[in-house]
N, C-alpha and C positions, 0 to 999 in steps of 0.2 A: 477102392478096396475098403471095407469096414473091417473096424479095429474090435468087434465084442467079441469077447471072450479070447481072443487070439491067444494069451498066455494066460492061466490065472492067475491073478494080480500077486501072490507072493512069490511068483515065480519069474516075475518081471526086470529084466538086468534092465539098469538103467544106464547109460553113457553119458556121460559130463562133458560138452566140447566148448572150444571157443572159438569163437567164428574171428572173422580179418575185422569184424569192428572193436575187439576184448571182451566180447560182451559171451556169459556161458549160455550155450544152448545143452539142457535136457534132451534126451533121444532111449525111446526104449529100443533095444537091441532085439530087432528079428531072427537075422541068420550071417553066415560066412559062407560067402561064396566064392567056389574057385575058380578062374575062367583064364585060359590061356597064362598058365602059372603064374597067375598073381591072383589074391584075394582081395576080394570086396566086401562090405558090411551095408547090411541090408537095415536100416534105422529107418526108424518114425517119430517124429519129433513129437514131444509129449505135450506142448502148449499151444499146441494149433488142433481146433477141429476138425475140420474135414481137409486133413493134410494130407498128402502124397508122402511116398516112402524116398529117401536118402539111400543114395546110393554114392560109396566113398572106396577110395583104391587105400589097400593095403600098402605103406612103402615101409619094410623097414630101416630104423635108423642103425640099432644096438641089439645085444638079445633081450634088453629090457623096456625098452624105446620105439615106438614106431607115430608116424606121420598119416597122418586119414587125407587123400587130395581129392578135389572134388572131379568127378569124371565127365571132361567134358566132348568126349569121341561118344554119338548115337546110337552108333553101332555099340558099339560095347557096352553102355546104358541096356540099352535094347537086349540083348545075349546075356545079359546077367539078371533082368530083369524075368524074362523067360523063362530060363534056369528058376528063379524063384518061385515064379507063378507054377510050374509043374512042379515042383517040391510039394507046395502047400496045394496044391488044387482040389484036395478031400478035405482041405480043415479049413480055408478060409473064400471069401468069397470075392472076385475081383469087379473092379469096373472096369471095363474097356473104353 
């Protein structure tokens, strides 16, 4: 997938995570996807080049709180990814 122009740059939500080593990873914020009543977050990490999109489960904790886990079932990887590539299919361009 190439990243130009996908959002214009002041339009760009950034996400602040920390990954299991402490360490923050940057992520611009794609989209929210719903699939089989839980939502997913569709990120692209900001300091890598030619990076693949993050795909993270929605868990909440509170109504202020929630938990991003990383999805490790293919299928559902796959079904949400789908879902996004048919979202954007007239704005951005994918690799297969």
């Amino acid at each position: 997938m190439e990243n130009e122009n996908l959002i214009p740059e002041e339009e760009v939500s950034v996400l602040t995570l920390t990954d299991e080593n402490g360490k923050d990873v940057e992520f611009e914020y794609l989209d929210c996807i719903e699939y089989e009543g839980k939502e997913y977050l569709v990120l692209l990490p900001m300091e890598e080049e030619a990076a693949e999109i993050v795909i993270l489960e929605v868990e909440p904790v509170d109504e202020e709180n929630e938990n991003y886990l990383a999805v490790t079932d293919e299928a559902k990887l796959d079904a949400v990814y789908a879902i996004f590539k048919e979202k954007f299919q007239d704005v951005l361009e994918f690799e297969d």
